[in-house]
C-alpha positions in Angstrom: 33.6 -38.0 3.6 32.6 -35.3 6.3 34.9 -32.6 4.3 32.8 -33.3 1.2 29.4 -33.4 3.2 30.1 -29.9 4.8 31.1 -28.7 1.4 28.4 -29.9 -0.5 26.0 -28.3 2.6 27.2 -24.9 2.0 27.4 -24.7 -1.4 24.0 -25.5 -1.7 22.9 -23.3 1.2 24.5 -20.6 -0.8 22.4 -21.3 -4.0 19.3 -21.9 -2.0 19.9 -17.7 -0.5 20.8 -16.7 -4.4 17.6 -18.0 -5.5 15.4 -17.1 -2.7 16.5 -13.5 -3.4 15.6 -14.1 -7.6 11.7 -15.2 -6.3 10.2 -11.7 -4.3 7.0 -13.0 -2.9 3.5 -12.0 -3.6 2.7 -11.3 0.0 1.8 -8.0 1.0 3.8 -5.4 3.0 2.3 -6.0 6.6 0.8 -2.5 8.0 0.2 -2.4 11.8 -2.8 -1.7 13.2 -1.3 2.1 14.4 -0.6 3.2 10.9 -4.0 1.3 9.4 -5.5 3.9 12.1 -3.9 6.5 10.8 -4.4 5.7 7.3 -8.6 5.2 8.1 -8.2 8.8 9.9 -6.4 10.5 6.6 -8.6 8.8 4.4 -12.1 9.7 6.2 -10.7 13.5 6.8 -10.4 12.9 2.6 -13.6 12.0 2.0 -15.2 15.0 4.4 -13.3 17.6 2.2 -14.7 15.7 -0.9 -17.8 15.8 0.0 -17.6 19.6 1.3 -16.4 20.8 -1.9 -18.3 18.9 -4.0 -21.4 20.1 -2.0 -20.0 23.4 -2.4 -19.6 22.8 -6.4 -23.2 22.3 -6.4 -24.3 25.1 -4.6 -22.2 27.6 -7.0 -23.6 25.7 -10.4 -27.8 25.8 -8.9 -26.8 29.7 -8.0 -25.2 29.9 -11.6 -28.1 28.6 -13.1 -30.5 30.9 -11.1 -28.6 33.2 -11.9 -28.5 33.0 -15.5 -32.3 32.1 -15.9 
């Protein structure tokens, strides 16, 4: 009876692991807090060329404009 138990046991173990693999979860990727740092540093040096160059893109199009009138 015990042969069959143990059997049973790890045969099912096995097809639990086989279709834990088949179902990816829906959690996301965990990010630490060094890299969300990082990430907020990249992202706000981002946004400060942005907003230089689209400053910038004004400046030219109002001197284009003066220019042209």
């Amino acid at each position: 009876m015990n042969r069959k138990k143990k059997i049973k046991e790890t045969l099912k173990k096995k097809a639990k692991k086989a279709n834990a693999k088949l179902h990816k979860s829906n959690k996301p990727r965990y990010i630490s807090k060094a890299e969300r740092e990082k990430l907020a540093l990249a992202a706000g040096q981002g946004e400060m060329q942005t907003e230089a160059a689209t400053e910038e893109g004004v400046k030219q199009t109002t001197q284009a404009q003066a220019q042209s009138e």
